[in-house]
Biotite code that builds the C-alpha atoms (Angstrom):
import biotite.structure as struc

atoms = struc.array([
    struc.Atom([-19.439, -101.106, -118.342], chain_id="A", res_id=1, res_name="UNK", atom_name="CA", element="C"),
    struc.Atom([-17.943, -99.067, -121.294], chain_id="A", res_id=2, res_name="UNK", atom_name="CA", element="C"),
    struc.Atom([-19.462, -95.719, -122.131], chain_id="A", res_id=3, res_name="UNK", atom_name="CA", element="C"),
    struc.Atom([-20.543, -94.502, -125.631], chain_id="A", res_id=4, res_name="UNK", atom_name="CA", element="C"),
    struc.Atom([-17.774, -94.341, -127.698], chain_id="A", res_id=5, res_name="UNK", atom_name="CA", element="C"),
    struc.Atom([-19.590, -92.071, -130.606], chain_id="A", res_id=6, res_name="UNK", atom_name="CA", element="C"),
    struc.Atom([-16.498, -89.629, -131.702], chain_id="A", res_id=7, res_name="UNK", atom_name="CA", element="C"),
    struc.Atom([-20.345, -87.344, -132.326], chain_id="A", res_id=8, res_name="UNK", atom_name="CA", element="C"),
    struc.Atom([-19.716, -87.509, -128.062], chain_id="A", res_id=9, res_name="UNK", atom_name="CA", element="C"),
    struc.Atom([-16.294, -87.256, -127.781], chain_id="A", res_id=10, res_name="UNK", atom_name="CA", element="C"),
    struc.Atom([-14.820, -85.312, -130.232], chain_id="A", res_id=11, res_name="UNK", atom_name="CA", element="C"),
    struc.Atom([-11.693, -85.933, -132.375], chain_id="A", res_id=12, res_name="UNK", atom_name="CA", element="C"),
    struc.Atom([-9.124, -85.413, -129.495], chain_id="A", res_id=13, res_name="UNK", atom_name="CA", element="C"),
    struc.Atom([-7.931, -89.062, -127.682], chain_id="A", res_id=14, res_name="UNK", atom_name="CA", element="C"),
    struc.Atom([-7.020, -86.601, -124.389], chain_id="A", res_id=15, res_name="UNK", atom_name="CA", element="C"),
    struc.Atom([-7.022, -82.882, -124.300], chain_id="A", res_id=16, res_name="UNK", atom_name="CA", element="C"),
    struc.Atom([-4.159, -81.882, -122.112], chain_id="A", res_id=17, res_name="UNK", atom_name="CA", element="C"),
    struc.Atom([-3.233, -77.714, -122.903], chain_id="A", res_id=18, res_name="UNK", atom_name="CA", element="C"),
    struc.Atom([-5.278, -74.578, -123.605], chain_id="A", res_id=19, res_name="UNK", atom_name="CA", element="C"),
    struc.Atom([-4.267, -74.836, -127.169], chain_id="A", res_id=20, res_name="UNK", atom_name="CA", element="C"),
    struc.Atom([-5.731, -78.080, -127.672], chain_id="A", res_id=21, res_name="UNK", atom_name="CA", element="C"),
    struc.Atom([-9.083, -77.223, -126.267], chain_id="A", res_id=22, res_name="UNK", atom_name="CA", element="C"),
    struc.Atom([-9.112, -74.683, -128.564], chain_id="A", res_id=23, res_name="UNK", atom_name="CA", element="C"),
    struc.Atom([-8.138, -76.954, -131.620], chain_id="A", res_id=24, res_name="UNK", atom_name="CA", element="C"),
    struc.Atom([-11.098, -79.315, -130.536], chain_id="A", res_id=25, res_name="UNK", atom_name="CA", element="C"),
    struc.Atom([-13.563, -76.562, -131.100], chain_id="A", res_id=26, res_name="UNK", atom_name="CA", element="C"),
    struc.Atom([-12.512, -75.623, -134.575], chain_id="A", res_id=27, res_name="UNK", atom_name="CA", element="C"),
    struc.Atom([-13.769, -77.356, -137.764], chain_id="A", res_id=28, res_name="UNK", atom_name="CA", element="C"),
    struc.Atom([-17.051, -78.982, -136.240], chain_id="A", res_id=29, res_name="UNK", atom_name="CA", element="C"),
    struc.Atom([-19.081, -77.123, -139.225], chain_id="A", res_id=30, res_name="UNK", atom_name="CA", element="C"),
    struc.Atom([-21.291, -75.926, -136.493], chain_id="A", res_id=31, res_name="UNK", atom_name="CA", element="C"),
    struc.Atom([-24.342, -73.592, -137.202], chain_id="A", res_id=32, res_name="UNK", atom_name="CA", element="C"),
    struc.Atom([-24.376, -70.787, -135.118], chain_id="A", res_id=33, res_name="UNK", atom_name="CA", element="C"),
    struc.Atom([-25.671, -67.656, -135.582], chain_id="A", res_id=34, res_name="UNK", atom_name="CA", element="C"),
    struc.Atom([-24.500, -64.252, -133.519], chain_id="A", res_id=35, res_name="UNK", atom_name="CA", element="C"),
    struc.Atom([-26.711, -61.212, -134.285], chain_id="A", res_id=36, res_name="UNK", atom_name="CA", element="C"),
    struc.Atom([-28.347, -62.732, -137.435], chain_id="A", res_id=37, res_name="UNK", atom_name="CA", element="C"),
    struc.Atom([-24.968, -63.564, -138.797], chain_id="A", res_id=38, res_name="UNK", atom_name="CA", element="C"),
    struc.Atom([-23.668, -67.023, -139.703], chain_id="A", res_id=39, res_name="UNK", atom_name="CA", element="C"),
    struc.Atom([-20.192, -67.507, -137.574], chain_id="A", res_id=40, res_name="UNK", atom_name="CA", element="C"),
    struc.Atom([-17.826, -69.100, -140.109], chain_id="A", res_id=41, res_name="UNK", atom_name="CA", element="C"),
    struc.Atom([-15.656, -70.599, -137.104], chain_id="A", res_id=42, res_name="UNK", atom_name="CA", element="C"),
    struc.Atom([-16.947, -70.008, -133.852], chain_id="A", res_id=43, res_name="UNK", atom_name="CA", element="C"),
    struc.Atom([-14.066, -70.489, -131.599], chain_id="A", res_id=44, res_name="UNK", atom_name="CA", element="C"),
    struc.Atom([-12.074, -67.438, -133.594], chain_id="A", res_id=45, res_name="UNK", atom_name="CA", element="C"),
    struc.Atom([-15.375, -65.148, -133.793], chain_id="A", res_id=46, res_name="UNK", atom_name="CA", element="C"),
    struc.Atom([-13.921, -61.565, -131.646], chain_id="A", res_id=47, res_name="UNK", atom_name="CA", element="C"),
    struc.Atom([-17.248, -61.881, -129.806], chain_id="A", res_id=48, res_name="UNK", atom_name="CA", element="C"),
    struc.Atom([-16.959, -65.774, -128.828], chain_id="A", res_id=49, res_name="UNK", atom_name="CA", element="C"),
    struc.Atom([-13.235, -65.489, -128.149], chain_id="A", res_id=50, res_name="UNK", atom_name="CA", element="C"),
    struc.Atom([-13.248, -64.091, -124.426], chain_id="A", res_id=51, res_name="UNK", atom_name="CA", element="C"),
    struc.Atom([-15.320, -66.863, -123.509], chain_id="A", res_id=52, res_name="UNK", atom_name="CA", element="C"),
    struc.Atom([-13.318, -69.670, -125.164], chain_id="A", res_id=53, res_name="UNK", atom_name="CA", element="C"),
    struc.Atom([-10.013, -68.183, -123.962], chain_id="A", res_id=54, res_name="UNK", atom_name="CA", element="C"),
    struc.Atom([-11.800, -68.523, -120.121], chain_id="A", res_id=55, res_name="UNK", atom_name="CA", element="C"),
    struc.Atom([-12.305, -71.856, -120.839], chain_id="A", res_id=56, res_name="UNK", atom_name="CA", element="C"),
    struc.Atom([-8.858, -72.724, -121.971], chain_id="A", res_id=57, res_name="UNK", atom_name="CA", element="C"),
    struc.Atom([-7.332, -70.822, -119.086], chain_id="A", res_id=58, res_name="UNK", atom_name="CA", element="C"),
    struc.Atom([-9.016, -73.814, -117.191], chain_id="A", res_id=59, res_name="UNK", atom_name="CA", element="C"),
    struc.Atom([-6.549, -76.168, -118.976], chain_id="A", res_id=60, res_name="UNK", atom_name="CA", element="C"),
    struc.Atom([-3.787, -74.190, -118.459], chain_id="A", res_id=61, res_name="UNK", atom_name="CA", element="C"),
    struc.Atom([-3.854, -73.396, -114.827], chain_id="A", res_id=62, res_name="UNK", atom_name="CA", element="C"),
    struc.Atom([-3.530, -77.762, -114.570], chain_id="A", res_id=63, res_name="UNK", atom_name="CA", element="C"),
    struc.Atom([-0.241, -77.624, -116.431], chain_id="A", res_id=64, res_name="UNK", atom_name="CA", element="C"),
    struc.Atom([0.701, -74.478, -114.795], chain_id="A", res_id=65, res_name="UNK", atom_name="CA", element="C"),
    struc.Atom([-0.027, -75.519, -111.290], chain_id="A", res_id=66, res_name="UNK", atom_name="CA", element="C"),
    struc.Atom([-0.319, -78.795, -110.557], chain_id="A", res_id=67, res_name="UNK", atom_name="CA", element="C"),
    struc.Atom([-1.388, -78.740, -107.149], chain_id="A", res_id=68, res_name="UNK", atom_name="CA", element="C"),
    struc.Atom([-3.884, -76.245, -107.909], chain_id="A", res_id=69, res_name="UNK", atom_name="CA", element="C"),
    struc.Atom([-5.404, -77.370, -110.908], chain_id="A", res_id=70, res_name="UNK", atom_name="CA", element="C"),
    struc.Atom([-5.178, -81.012, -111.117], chain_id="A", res_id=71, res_name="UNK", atom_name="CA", element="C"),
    struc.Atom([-5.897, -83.745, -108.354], chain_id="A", res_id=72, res_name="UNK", atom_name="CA", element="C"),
    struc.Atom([-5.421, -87.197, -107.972], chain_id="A", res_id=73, res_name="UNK", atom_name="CA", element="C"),
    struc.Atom([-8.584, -89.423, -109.130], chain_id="A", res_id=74, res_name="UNK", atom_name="CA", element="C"),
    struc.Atom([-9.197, -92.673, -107.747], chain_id="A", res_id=75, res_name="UNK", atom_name="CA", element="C"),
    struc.Atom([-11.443, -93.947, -110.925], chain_id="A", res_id=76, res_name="UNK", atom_name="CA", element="C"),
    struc.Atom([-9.267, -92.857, -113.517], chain_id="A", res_id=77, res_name="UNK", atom_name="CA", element="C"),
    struc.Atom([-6.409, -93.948, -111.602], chain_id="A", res_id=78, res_name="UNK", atom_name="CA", element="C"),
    struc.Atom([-4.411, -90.798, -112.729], chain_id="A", res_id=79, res_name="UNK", atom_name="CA", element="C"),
    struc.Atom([-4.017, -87.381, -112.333], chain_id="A", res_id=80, res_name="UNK", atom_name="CA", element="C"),
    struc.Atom([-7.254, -85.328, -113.777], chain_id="A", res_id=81, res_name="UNK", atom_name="CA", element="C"),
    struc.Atom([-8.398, -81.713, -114.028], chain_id="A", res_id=82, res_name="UNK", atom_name="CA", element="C"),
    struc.Atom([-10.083, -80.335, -110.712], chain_id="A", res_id=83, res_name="UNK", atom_name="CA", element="C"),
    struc.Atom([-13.428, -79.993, -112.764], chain_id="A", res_id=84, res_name="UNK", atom_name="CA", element="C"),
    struc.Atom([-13.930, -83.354, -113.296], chain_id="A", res_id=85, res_name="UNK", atom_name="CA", element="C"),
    struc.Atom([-13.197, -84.593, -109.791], chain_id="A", res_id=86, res_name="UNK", atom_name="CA", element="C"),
    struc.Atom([-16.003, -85.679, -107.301], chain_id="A", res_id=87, res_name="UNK", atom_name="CA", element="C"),
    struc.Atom([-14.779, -84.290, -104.157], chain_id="A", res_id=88, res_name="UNK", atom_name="CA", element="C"),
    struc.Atom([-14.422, -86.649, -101.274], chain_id="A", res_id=89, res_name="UNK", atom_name="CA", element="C"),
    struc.Atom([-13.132, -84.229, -98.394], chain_id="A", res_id=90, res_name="UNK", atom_name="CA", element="C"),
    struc.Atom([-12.677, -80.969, -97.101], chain_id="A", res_id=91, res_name="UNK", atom_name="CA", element="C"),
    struc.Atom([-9.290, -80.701, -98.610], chain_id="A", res_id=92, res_name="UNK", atom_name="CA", element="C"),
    struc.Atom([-11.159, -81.116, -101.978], chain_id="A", res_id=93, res_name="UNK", atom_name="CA", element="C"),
    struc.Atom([-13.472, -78.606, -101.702], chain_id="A", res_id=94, res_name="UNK", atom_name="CA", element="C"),
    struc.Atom([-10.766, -75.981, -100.651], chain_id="A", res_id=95, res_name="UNK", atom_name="CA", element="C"),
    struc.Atom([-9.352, -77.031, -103.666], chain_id="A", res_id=96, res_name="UNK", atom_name="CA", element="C"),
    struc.Atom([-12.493, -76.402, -105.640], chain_id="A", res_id=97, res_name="UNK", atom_name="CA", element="C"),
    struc.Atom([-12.684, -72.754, -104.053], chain_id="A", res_id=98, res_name="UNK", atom_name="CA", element="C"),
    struc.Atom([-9.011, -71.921, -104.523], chain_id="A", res_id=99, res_name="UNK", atom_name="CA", element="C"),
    struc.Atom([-9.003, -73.190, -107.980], chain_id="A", res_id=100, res_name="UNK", atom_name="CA", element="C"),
    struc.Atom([-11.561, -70.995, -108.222], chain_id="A", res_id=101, res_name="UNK", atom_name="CA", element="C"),
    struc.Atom([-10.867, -68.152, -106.755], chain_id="A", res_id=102, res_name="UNK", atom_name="CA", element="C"),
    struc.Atom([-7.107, -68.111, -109.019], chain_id="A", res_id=103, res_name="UNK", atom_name="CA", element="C"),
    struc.Atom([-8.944, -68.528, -112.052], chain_id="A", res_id=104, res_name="UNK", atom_name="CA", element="C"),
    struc.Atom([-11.385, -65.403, -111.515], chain_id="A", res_id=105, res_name="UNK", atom_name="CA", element="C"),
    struc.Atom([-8.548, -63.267, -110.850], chain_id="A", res_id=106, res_name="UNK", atom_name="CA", element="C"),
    struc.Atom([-6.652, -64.660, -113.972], chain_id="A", res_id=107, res_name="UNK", atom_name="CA", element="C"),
    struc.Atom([-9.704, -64.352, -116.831], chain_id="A", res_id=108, res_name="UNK", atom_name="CA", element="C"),
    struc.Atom([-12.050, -61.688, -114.597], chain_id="A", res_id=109, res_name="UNK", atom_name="CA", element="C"),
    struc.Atom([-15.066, -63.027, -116.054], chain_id="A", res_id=110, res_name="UNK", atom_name="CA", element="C"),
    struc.Atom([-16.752, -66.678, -115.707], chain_id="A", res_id=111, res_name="UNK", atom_name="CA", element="C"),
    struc.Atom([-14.689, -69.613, -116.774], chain_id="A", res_id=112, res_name="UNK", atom_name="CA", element="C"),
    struc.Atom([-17.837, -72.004, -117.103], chain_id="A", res_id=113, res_name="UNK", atom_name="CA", element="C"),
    struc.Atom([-17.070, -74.861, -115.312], chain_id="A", res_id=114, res_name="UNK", atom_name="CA", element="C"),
    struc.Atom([-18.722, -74.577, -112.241], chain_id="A", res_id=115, res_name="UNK", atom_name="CA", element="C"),
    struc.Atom([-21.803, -75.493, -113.215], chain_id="A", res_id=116, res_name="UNK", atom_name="CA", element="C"),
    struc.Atom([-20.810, -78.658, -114.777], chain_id="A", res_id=117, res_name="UNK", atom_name="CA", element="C"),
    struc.Atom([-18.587, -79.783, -111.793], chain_id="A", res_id=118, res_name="UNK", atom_name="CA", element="C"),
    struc.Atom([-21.745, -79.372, -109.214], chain_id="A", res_id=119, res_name="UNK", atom_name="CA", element="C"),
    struc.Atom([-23.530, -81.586, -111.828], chain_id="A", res_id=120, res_name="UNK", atom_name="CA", element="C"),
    struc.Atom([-21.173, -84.093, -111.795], chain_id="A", res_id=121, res_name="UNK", atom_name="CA", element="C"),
    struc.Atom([-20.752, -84.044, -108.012], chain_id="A", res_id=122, res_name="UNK", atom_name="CA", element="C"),
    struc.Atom([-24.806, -84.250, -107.932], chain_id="A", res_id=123, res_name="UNK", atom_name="CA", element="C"),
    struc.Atom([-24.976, -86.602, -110.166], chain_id="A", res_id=124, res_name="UNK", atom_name="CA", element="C"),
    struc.Atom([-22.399, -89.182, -108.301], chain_id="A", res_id=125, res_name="UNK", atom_name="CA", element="C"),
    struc.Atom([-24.801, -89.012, -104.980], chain_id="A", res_id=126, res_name="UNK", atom_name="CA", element="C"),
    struc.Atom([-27.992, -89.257, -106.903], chain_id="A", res_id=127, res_name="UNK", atom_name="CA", element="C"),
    struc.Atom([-27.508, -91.857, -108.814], chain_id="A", res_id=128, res_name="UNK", atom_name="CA", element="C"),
    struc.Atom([-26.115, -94.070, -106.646], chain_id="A", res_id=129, res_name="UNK", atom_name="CA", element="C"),
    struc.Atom([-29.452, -93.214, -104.199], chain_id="A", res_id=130, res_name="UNK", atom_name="CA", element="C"),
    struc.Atom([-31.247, -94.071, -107.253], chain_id="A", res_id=131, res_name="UNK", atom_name="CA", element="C"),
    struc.Atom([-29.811, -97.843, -107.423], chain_id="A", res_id=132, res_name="UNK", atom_name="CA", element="C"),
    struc.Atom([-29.883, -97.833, -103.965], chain_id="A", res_id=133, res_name="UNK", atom_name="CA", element="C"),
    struc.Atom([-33.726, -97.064, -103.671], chain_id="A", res_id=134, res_name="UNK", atom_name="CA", element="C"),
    struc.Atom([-34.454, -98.820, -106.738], chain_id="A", res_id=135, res_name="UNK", atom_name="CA", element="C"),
    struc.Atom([-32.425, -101.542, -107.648], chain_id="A", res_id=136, res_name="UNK", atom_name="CA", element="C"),
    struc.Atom([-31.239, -99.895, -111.119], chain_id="A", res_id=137, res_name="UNK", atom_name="CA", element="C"),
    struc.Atom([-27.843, -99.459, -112.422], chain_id="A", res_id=138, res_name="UNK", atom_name="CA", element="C"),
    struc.Atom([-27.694, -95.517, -113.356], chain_id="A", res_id=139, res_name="UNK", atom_name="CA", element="C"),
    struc.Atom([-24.505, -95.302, -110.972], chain_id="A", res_id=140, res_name="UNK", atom_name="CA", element="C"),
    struc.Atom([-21.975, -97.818, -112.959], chain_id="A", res_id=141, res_name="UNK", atom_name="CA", element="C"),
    struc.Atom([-23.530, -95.739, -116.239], chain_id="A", res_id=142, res_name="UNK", atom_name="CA", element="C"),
    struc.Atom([-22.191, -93.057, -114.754], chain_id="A", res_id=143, res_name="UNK", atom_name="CA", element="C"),
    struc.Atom([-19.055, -93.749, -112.730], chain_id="A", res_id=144, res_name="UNK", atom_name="CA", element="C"),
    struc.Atom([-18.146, -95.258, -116.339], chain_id="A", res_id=145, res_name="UNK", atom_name="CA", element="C"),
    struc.Atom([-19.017, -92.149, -118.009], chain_id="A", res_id=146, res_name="UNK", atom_name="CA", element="C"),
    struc.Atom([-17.305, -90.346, -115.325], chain_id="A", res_id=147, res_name="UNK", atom_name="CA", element="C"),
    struc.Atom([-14.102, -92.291, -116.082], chain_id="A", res_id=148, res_name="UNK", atom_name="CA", element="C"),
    struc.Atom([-13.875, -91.367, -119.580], chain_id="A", res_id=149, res_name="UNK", atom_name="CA", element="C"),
    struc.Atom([-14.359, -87.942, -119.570], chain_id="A", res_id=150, res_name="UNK", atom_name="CA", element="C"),
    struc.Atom([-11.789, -87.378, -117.036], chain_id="A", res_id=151, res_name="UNK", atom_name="CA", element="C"),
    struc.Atom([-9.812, -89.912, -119.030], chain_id="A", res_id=152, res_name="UNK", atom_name="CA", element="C"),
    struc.Atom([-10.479, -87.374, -122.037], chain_id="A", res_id=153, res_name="UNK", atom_name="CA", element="C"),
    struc.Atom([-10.133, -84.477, -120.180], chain_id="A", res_id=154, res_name="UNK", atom_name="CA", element="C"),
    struc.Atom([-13.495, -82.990, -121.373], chain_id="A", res_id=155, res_name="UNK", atom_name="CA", element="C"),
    struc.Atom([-15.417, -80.407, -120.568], chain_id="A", res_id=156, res_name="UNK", atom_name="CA", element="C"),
    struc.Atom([-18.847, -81.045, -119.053], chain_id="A", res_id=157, res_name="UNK", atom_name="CA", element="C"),
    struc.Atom([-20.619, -78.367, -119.206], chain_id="A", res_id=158, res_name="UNK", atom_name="CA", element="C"),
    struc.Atom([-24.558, -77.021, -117.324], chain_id="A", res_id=159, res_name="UNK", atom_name="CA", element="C"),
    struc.Atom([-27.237, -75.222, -117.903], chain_id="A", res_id=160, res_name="UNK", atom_name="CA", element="C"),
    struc.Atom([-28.985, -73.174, -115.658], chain_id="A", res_id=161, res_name="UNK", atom_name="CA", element="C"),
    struc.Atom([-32.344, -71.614, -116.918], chain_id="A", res_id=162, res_name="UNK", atom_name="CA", element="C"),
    struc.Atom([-34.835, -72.176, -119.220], chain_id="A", res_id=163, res_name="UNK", atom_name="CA", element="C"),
    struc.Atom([-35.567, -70.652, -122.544], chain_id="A", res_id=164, res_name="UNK", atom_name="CA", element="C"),
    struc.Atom([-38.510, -68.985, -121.332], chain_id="A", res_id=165, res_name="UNK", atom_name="CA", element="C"),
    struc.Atom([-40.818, -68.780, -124.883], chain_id="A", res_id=166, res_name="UNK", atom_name="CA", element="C"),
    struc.Atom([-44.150, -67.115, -123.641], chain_id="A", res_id=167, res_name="UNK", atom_name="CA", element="C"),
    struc.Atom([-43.408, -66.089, -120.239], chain_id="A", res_id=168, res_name="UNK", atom_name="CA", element="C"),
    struc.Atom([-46.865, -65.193, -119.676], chain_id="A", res_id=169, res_name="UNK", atom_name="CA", element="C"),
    struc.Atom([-47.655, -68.778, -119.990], chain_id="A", res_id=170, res_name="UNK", atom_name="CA", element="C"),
    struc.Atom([-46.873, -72.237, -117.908], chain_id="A", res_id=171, res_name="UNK", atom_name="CA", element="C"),
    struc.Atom([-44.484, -74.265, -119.323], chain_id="A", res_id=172, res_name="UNK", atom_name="CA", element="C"),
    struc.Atom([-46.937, -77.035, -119.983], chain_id="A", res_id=173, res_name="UNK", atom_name="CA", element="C"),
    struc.Atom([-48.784, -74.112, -121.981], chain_id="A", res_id=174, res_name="UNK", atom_name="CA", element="C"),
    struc.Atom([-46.239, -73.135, -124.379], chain_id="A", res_id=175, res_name="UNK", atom_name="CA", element="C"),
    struc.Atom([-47.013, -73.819, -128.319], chain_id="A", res_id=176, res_name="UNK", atom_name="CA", element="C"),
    struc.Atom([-43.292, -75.279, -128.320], chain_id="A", res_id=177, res_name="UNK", atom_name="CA", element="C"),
    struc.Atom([-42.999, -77.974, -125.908], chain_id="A", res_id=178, res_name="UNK", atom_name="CA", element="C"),
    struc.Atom([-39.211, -78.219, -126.086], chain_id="A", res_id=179, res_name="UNK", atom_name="CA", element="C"),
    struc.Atom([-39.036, -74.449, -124.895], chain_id="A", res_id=180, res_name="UNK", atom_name="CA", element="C"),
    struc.Atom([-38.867, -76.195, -121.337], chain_id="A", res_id=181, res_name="UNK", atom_name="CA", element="C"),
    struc.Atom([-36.873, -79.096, -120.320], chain_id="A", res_id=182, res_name="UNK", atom_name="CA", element="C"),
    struc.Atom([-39.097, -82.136, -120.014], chain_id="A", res_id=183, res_name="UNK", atom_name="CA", element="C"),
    struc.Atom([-39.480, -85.827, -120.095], chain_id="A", res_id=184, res_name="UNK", atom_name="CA", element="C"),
    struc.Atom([-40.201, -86.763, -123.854], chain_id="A", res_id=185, res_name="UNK", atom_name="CA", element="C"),
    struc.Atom([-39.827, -90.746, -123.461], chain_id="A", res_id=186, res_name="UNK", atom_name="CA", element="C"),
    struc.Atom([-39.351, -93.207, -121.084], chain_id="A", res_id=187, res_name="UNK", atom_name="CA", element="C"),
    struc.Atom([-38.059, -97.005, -122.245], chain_id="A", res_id=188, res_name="UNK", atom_name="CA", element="C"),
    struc.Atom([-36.524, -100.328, -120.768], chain_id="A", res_id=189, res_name="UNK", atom_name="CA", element="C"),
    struc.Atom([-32.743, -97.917, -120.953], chain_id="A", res_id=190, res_name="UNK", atom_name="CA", element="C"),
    struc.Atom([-34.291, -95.155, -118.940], chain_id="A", res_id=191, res_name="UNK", atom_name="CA", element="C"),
    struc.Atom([-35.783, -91.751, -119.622], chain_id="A", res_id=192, res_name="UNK", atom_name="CA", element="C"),
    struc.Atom([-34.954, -89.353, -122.664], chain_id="A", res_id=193, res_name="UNK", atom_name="CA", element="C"),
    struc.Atom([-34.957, -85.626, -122.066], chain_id="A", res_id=194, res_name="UNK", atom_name="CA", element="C"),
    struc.Atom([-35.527, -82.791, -124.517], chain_id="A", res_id=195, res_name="UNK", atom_name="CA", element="C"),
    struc.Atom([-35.647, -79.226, -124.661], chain_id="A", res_id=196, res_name="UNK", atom_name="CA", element="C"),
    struc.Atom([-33.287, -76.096, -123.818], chain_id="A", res_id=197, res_name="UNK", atom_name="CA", element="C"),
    struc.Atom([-31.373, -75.275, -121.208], chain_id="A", res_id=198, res_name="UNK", atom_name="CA", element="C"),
    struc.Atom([-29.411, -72.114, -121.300], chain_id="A", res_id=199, res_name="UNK", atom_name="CA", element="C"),
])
């Protein structure tokens, strides 16, 4: 099964492989984004933005600096990948995971903000396969061949962790925008199609 291969999805980057280049992917995506009412011209060079794009990138460079500690050996890609986009398989791996980790925090003292995408991908590995297990679908190979390309790519996947809120005096099922919340907005033959925010 071959994944999506949009360049909307991946990017203009075959493989990212140093800090710099991460930080050449972000730049001329003619994104809108506003900080404090302001249009950002370029967000990846905005002062504010920087910190947290510089924490990301120190992600990249940790797996040329440190082999051992940043990258690991991946059976589906069938090379050596960045430690965020492995789905740990031992122990060993999630030591890894926590001395990765812990190295990074003491390099960029703030959050580098892959953690949250790494859980979701190891999540995602066990649930879909119970999925096709339970239901006879095949959400797993969509994802294992997902899986394989972004560590291919060396991409960052990224998570969300709480809502938007809107109204929080209201239910989410009670907000005048629906897509406030997370939530189901279709459901078809290719599975179900989510919409909303996630912060």
């Amino acid at each position: 099964m071959q994944p999506n291969s949009d360049p909307a999805l991946w990017g203009h980057f075959d493989s990212i492989t140093t800090a710099e280049e991460y930080v050449d992917s972000l730049r001329g995506r003619r994104l809108r984004v506003y900080l404090m009412g302001e249009l950002v011209d370029e967000p990846a060079d905005h002062p504010m933005i920087r910190p947290s794009v510089n924490a990301m990138a120190a992600t990249y460079a940790i797996a040329g600096e440190d082999e051992d500690l940043g990258t690991v050996a991946s059976p589906l890609a069938e090379t050596r990948i960045n430690r965020f986009l492995h789905i740990a398989q031992s122990a060993d791996d999630l030591v890894g995971k926590a001395r990765l980790q812990h190295a990074l925090g003491q390099k960029t003292g703030t959050c580098f903000q892959r953690c949250v995408g790494l859980d979701a991908l190891n999540t995602l590995h066990s649930v879909t396969y119970e999925i096709d297990a339970a239901h006879g679908t095949a959400y797993h190979q969509r994802f294992l061949a997902f899986l394989k390309e972004v560590q291919k790519r060396n991409q960052v996947i990224g998570g969300a962790m709480t809502d938007a809120k809107g109204d929080r005096s209201k239910a989410p099922h009670e907000q005048i925008d629906p897509d406030v919340y997370v939530h189901v907005s279709r459901r078809d033959a290719d599975g179900i199609y989510i919409t909303g925010a996630k912060l």
